[in-house]
C-alpha positions as CSV (number, residue, x, y, z in Angstrom):
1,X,-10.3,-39.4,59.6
2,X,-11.3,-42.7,58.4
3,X,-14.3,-44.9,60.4
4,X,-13.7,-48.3,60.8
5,X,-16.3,-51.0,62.0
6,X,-14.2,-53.5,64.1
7,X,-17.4,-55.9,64.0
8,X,-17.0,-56.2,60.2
9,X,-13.1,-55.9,60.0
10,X,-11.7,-58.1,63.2
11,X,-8.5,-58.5,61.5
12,X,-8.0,-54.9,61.2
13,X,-8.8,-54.0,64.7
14,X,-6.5,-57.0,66.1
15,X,-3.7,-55.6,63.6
16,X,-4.0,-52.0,65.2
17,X,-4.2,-53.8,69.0
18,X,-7.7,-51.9,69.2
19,X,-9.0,-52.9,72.8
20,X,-11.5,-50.2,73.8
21,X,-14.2,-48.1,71.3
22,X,-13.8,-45.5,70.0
23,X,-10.0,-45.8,69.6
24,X,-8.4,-43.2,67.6
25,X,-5.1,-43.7,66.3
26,X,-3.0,-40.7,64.7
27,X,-0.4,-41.7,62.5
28,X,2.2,-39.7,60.2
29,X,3.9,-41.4,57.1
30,X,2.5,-44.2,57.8
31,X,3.9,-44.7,61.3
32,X,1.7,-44.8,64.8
33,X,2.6,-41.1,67.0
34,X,-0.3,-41.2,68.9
35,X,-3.3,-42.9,70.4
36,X,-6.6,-41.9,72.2
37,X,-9.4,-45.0,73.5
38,X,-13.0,-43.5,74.7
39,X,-15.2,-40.9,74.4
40,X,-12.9,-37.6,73.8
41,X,-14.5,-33.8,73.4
42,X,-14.0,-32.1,70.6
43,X,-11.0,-29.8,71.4
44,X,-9.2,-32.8,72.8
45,X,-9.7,-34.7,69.6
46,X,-8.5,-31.6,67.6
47,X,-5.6,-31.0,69.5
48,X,-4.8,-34.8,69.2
49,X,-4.8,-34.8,65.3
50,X,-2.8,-31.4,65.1
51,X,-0.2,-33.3,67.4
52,X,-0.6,-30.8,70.5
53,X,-0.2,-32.7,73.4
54,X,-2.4,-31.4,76.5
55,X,-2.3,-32.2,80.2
56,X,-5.2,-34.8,81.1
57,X,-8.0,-33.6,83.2
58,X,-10.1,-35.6,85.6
C-alpha cells in the first residue's frame, strides 16, 4: 500500500483520474484491475487487495 498526498502531488492524482478521497487503486503488473473511492471497512479493503470481489451493501 503506498499513501499519496494529492495536495502535494496534483499531477499524480490527475494521471490516476483520482476524483474522490480516499481512492484506492489496485493494480497488478503494473496495470489498473480495480478501484474503490470513500471510506471502505477493513474486510472490504482486504478483500479488495486479495482481488475478491463482494456484493455491495447499502
Amino acid at each position: 500500500m503506498v499513501h499519496v498526498d494529492t495536495d502535494e502531488e496534483p499531477e499524480l492524482a490527475s494521471r490516476y483520474r483520482v476524483v474522490g478521497i480516499p481512492t484506492t487503486i489496485r493494480f497488478v503488473s503494473g496495470e489498473e484491475t480495480g478501484r474503490l473511492i470513500g471510506f471502505r471497512s477493513e474486510e472490504e479493503l482486504t478483500a479488495f487487495a486479495r482481488g475478491i470481489k463482494k456484493p455491495r451493501t447499502v
